[in-house]
DONU-992574 format. One record per atom (N, C-alpha, C): residue number from 1; residue in three letters; x, y, z. Coordinates in steps of 0.001 Angstrom, whole numbers, plus 524288, in hexadecimal, padded with zeros to 5 digits. Example, Ala and Ser with C-alpha at 12.3 -4.5 7.8 and 13.67 -1.06 7.14 Angstrom:
! DONU-992574
{atom 1, 'ALA', {83386, 7E9C6, 81E78}}
{atom 1, 'ALA', {8300C, 7EE6C, 81E78}}
{atom 1, 'ALA', {83390, 7F31C, 81E78}}
{atom 2, 'SER', {83232, 7F736, 81BA8}}
{atom 2, 'SER', {83566, 7FBDC, 81BE4}}
{atom 2, 'SER', {83264, 8001E, 81EBE}}
This chain:
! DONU-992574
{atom 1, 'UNK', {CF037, 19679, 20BDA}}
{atom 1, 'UNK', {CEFC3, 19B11, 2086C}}
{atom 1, 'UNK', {CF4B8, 19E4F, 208DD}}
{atom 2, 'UNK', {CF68E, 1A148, 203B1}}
{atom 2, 'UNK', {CFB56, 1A3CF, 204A9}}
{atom 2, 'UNK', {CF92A, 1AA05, 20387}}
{atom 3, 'UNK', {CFC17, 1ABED, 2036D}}
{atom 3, 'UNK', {CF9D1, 1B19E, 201C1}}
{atom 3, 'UNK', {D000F, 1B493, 20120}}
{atom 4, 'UNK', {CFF01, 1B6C2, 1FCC3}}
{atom 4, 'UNK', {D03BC, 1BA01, 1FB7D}}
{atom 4, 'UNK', {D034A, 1C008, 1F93B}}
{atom 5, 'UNK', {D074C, 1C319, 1FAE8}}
{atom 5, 'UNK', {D0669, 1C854, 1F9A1}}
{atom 5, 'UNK', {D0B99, 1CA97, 1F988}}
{atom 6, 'UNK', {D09F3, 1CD01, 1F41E}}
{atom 6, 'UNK', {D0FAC, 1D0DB, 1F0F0}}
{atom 6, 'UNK', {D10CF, 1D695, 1F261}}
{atom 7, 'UNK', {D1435, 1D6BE, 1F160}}
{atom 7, 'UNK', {D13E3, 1DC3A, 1F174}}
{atom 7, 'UNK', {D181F, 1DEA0, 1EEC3}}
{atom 8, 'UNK', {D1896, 1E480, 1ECD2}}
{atom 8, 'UNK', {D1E7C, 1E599, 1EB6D}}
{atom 8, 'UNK', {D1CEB, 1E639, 1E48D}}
{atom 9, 'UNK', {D1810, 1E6E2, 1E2BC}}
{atom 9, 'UNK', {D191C, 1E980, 1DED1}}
{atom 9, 'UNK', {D1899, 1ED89, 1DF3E}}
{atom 10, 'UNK', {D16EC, 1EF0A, 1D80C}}
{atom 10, 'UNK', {D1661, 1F6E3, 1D699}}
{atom 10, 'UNK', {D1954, 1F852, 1D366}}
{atom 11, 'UNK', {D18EB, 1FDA8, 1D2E4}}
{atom 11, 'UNK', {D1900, 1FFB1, 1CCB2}}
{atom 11, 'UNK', {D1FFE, 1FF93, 1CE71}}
{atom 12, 'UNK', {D2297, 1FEF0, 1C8F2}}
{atom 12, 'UNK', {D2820, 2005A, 1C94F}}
{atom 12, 'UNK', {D2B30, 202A9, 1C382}}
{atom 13, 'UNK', {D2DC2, 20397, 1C29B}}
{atom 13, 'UNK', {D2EB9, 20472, 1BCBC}}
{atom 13, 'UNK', {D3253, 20044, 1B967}}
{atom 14, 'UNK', {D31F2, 20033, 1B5AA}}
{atom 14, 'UNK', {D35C5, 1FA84, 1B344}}
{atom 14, 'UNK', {D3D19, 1FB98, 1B626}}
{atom 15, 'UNK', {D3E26, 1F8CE, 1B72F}}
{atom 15, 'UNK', {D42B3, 1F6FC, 1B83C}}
{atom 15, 'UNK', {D437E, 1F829, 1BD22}}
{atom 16, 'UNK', {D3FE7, 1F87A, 1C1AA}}
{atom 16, 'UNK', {D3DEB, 1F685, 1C739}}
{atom 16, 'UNK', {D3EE6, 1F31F, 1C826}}
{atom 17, 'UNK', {D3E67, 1F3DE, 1CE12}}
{atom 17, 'UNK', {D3CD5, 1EE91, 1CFF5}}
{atom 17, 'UNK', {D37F4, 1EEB0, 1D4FE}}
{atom 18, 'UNK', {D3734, 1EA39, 1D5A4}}
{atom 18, 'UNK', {D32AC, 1E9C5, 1D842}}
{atom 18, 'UNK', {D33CD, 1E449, 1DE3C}}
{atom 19, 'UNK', {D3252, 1E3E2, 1E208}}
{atom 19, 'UNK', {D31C8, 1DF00, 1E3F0}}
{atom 19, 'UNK', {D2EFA, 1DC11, 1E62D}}
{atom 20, 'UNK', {D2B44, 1D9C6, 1E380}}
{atom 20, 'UNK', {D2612, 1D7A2, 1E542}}
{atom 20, 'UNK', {D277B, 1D2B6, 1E9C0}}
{atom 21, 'UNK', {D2313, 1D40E, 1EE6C}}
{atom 21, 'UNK', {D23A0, 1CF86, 1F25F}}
{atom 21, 'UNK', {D1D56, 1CCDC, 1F2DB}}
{atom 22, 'UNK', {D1F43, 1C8A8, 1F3FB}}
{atom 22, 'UNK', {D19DD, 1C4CA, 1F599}}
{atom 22, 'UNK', {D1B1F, 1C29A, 1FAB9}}
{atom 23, 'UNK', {D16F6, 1C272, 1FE5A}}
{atom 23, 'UNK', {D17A1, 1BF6A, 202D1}}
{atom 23, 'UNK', {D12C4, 1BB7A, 20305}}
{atom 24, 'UNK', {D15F9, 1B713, 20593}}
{atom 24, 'UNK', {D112E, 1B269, 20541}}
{atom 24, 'UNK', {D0F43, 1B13B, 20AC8}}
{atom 25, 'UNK', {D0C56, 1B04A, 20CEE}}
{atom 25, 'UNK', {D07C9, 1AF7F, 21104}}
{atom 25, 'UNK', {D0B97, 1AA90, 212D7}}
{atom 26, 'UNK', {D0F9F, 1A7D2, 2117F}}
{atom 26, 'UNK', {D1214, 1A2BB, 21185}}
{atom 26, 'UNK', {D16F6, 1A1BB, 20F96}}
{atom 27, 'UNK', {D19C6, 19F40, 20FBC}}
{atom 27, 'UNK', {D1E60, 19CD3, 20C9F}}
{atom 27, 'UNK', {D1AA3, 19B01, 20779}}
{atom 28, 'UNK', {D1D51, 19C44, 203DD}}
{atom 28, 'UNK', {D1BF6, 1979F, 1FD0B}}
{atom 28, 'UNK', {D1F5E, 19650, 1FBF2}}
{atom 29, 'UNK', {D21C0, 1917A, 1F75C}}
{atom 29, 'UNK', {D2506, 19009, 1F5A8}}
{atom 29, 'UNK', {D25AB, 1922E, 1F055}}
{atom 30, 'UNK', {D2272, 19435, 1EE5E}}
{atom 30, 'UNK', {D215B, 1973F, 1E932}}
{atom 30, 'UNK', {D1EEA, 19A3C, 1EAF9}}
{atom 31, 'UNK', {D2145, 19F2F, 1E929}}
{atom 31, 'UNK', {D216C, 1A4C6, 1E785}}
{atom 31, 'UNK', {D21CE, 1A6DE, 1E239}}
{atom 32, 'UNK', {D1E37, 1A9D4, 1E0FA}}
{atom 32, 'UNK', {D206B, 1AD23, 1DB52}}
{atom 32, 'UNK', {D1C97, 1B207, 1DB3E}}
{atom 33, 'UNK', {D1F81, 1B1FF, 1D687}}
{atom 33, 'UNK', {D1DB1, 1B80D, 1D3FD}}
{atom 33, 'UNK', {D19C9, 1B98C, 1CFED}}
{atom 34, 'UNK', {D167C, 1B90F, 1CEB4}}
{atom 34, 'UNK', {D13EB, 1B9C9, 1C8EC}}
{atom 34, 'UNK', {D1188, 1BED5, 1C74E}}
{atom 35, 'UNK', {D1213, 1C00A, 1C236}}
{atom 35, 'UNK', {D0EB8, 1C4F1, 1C2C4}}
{atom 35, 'UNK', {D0B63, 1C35A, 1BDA9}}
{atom 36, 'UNK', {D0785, 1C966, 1BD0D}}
{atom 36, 'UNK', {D03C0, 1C765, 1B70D}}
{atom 36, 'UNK', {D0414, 1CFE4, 1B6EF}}
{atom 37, 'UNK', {D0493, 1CF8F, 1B2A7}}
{atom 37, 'UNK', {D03F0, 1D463, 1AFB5}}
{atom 37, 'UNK', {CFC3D, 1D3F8, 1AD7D}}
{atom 38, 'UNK', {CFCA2, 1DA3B, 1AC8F}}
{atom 38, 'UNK', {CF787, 1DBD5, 1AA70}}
{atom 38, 'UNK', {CF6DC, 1D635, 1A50E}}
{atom 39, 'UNK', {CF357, 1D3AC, 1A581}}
{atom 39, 'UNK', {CF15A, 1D0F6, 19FE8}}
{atom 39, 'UNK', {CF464, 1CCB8, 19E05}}
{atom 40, 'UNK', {CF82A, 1CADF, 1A272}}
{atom 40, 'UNK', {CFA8F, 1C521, 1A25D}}
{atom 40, 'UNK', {CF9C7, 1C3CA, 1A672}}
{atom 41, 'UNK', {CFC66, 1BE4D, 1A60A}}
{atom 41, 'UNK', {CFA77, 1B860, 1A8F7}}
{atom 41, 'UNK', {CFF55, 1BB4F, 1ADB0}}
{atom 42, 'UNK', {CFED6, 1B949, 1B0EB}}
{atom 42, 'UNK', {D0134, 1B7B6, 1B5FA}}
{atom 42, 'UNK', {D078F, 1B4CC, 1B394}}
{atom 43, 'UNK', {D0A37, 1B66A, 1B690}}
{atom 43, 'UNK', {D0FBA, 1B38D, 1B45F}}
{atom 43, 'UNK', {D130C, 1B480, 1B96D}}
{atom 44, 'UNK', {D174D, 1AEDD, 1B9F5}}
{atom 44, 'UNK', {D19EB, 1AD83, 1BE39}}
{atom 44, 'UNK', {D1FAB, 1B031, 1BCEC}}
{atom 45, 'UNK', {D1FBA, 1B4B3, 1C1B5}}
{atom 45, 'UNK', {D2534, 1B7F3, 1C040}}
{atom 45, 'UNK', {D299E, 1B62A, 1C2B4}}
{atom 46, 'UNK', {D27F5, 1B341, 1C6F6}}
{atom 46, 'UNK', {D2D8C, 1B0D2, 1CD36}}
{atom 46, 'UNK', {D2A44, 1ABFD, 1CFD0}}
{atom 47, 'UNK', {D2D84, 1A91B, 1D07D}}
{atom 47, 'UNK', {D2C79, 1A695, 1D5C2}}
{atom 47, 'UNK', {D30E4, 1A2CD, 1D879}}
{atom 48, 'UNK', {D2FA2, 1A2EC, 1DCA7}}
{atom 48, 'UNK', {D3482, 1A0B2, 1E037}}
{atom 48, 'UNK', {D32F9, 19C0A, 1E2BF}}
{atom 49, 'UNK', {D3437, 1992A, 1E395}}
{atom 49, 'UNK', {D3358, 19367, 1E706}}
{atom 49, 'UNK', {D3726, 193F6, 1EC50}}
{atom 50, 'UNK', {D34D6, 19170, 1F074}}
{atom 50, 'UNK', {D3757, 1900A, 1F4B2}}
{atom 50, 'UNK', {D3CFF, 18DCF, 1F44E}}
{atom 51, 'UNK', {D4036, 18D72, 1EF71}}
{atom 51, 'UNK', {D4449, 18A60, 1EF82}}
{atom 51, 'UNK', {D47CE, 18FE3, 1ED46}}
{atom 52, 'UNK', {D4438, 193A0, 1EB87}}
{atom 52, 'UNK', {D478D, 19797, 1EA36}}
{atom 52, 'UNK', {D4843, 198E6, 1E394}}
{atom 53, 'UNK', {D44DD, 192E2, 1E1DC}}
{atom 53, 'UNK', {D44EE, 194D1, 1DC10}}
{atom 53, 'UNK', {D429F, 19831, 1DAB0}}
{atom 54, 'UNK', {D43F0, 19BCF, 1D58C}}
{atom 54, 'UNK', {D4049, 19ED0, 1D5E9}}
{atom 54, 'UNK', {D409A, 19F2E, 1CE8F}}
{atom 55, 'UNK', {D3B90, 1A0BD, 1CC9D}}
{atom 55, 'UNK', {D3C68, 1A12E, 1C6F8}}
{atom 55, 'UNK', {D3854, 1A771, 1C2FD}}
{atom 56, 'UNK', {D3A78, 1A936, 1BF59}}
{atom 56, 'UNK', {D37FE, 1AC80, 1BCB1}}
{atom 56, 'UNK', {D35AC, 1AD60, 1B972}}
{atom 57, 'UNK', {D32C0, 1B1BE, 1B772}}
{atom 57, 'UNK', {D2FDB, 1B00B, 1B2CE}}
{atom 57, 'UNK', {D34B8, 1B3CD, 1AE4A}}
{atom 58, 'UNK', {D36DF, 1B28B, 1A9AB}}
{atom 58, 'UNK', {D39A9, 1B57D, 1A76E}}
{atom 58, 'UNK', {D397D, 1BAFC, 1A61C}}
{atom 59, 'UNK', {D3694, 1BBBE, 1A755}}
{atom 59, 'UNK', {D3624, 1C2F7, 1A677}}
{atom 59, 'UNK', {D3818, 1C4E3, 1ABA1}}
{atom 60, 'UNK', {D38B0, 1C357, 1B179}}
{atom 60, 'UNK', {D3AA4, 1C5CA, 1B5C0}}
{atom 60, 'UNK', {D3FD7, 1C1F0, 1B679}}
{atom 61, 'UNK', {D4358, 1C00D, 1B261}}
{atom 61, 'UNK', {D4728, 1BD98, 1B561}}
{atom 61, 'UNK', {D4B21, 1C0AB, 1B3EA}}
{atom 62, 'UNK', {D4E8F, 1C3A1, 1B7D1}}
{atom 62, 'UNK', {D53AD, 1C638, 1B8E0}}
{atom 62, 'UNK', {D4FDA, 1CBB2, 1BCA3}}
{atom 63, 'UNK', {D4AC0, 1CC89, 1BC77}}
{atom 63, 'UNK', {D4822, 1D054, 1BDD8}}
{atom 63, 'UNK', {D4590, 1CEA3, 1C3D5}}
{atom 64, 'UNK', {D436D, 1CB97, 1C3E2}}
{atom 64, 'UNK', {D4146, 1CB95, 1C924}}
{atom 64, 'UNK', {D42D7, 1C52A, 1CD1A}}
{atom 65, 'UNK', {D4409, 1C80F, 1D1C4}}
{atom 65, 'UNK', {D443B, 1C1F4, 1D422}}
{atom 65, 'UNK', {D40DE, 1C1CB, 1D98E}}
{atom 66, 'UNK', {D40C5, 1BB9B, 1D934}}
{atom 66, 'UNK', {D3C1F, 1BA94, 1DD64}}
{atom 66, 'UNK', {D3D74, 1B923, 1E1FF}}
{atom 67, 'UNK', {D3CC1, 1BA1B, 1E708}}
{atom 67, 'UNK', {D3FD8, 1B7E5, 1E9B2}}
{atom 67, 'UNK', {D3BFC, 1B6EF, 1EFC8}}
{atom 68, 'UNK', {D3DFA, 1B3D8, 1F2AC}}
{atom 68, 'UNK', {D3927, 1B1C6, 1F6DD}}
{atom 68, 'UNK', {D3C9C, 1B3C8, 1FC39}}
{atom 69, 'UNK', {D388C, 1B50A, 2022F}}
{atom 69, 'UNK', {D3C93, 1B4A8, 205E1}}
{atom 69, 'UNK', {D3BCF, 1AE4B, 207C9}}
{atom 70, 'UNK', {D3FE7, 1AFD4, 20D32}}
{atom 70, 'UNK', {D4178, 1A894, 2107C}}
{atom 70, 'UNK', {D3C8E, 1A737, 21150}}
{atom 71, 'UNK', {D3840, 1A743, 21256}}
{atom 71, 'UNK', {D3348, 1A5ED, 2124C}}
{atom 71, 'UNK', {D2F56, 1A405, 20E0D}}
{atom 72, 'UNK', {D321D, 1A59A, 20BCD}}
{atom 72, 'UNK', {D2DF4, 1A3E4, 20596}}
{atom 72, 'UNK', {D28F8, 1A7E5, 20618}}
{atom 73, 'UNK', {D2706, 1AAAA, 2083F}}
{atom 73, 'UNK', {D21C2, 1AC5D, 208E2}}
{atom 73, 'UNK', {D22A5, 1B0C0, 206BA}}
{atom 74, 'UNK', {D2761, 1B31F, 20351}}
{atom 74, 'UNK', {D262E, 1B99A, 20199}}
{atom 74, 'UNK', {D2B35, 1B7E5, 1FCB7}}
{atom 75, 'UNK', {D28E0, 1BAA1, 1F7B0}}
{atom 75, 'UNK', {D2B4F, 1B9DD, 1F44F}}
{atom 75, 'UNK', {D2B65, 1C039, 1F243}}
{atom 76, 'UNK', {D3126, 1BFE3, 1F140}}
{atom 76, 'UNK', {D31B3, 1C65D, 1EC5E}}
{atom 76, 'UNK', {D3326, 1C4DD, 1E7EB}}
{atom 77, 'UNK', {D2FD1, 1C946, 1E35C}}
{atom 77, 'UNK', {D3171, 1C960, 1DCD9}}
{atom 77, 'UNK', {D3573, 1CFD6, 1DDA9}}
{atom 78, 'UNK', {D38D4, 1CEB9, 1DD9A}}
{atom 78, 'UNK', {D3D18, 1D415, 1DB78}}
{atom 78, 'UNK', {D3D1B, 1D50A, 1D751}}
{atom 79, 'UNK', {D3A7C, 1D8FF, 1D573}}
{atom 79, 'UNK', {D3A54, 1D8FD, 1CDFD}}
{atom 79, 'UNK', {D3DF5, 1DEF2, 1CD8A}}
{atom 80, 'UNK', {D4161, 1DCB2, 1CA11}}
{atom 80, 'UNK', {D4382, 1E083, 1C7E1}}
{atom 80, 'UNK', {D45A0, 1E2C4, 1C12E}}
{atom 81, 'UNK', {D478C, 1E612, 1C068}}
{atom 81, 'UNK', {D4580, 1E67A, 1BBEE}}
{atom 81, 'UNK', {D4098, 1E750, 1B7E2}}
{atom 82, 'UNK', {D3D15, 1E91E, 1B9E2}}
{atom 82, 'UNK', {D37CE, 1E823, 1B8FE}}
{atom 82, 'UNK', {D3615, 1EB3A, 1B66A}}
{atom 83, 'UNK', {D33A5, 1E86E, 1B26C}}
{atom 83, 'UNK', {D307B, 1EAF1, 1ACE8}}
{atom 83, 'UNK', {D2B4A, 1EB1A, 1ADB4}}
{atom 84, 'UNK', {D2A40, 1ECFC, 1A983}}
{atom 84, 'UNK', {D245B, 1F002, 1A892}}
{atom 84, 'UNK', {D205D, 1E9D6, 1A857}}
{atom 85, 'UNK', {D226A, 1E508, 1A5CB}}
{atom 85, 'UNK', {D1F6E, 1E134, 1A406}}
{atom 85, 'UNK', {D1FC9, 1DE22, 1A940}}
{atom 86, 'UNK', {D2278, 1DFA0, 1AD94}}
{atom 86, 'UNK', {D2194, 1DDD1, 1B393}}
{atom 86, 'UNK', {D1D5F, 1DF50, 1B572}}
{atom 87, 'UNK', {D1A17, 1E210, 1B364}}
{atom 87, 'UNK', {D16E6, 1E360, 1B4D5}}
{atom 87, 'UNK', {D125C, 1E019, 1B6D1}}
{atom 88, 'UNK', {D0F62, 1DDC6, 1BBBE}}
{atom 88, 'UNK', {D0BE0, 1DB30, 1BC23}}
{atom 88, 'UNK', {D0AA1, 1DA2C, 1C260}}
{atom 89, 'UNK', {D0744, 1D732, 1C377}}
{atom 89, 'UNK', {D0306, 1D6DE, 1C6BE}}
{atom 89, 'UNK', {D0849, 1D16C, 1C859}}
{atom 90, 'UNK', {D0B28, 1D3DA, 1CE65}}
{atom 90, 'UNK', {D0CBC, 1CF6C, 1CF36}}
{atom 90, 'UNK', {D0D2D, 1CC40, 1D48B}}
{atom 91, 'UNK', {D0B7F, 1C534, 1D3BF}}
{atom 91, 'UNK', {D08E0, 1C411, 1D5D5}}
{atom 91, 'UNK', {D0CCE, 1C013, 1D9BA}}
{atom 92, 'UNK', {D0C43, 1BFE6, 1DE20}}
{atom 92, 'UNK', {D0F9A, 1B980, 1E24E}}
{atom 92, 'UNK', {D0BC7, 1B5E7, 1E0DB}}
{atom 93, 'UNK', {D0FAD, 1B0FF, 1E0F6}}
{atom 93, 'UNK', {D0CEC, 1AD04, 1E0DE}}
{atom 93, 'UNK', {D0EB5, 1A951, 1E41E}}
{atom 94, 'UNK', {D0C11, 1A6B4, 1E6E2}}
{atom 94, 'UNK', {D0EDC, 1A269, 1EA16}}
{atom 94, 'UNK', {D0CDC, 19BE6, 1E75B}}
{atom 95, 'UNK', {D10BE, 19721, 1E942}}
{atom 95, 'UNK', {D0E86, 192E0, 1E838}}
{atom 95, 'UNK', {D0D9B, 18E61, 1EC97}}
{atom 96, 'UNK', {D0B4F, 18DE0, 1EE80}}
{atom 96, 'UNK', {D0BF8, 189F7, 1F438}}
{atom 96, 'UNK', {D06BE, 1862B, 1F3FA}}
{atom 97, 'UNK', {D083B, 181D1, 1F52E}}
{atom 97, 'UNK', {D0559, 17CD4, 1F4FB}}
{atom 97, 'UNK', {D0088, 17C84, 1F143}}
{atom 98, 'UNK', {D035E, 17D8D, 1EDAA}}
{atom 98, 'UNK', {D0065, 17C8C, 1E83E}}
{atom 98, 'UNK', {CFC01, 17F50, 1E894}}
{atom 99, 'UNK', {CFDAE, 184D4, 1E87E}}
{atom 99, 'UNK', {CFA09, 188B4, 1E860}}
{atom 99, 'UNK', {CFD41, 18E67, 1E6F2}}
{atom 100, 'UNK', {CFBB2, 19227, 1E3C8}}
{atom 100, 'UNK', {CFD4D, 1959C, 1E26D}}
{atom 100, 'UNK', {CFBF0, 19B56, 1E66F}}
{atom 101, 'UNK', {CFD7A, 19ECE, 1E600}}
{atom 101, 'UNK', {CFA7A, 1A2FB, 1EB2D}}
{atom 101, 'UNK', {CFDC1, 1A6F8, 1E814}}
{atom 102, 'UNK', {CF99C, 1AC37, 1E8BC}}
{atom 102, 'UNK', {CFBE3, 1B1D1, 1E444}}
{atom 102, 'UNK', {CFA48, 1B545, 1E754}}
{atom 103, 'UNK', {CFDCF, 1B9F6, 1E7FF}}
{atom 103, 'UNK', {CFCCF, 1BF12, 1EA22}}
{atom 103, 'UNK', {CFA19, 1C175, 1E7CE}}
{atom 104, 'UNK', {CF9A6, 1C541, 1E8A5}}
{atom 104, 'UNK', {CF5FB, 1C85A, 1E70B}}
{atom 104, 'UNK', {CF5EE, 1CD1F, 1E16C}}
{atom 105, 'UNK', {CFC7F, 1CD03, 1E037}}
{atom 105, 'UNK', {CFE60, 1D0EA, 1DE08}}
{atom 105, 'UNK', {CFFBB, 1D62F, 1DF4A}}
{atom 106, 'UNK', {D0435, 1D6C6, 1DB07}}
{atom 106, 'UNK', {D06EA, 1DC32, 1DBC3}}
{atom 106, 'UNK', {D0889, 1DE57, 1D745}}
{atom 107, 'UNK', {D069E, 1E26A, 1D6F6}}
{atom 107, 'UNK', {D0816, 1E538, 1D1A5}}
{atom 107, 'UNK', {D0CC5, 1E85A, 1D059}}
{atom 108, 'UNK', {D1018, 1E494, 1CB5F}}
{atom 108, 'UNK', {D15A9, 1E909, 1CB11}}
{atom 108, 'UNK', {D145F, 1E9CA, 1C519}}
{atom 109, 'UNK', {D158C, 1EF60, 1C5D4}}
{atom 109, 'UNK', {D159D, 1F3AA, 1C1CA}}
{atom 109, 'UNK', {D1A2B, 1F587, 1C015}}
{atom 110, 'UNK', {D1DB8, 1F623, 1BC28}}
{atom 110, 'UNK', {D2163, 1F6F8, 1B88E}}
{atom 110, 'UNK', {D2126, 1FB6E, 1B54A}}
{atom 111, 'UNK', {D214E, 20093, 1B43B}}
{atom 111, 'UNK', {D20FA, 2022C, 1B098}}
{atom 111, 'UNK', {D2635, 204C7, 1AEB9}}
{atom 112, 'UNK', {D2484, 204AB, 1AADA}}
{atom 112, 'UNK', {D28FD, 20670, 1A648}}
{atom 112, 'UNK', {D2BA5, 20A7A, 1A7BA}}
C-alpha cells in the first residue's frame, strides 16, 4: 500500500505562484499531477518518471514545472503564472506495479 499526501495549496491571485508538494509512503517511478475543476472530468496536468521524463498538459506548459527529489518519494508542481481557470481540486498521483494510488487533495484558488 502507498499513501500519499499534498500539500501547498490556497487562495492566490492570478499571476501567482503557488508550490504544491506530495510525499509518498515509498519511492514510485511515476509521479504526477492531476487536477479536476468544479463540473469537469479529472485531467492529467504533470508527470515525471524515474528517468526524469517529464510531460504536460498544454494549458500549463511555460507555467508550471514538475519536479521529483533523489528519492523518488516526494514530488513538486511549481505553478506559476496562474490564472483564474487553474482553478481546481488538485490531486498526486502515483503509479507502481500496476496499480494507481491518489492523495487526497488540495485546493488552489486563483482569483482575478
Amino acid at each position: 500500500q502507498v499513501q500519499l499526501v499534498e500539500s501547498g495549496g490556497g487562495l492566490v491571485q492570478a499571476g501567482g505562484s503557488l508550490r504544491l508538494t506530495c510525499a509518498a509512503s515509498r519511492s514510485i517511478d511515476s509521479m504526477g499531477w492531476y487536477r479536476q475543476a468544479p463540473g469537469k472530468t479529472r485531467e492529467l496536468v504533470a508527470r515525471i518518471i524515474s528517468g526524469g521524463d517529464k510531460n504536460y498538459v498544454d494549458s500549463v506548459k511555460g507555467r508550471f514545472t514538475i519536479s521529483r527529489d533523489i528519492a523518488g518519494s516526494t514530488v513538486y508542481l511549481q505553478m506559476n503564472s496562474l490564472k483564474p481557470e487553474d482553478t481546481a481540486v488538485y490531486y498526486c498521483n502515483g503509479f507502481l506495479g500496476g496499480r494507481s494510488y491518489w492523495g487526497q487533495g488540495t485546493q488552489v484558488t486563483v482569483s482575478s
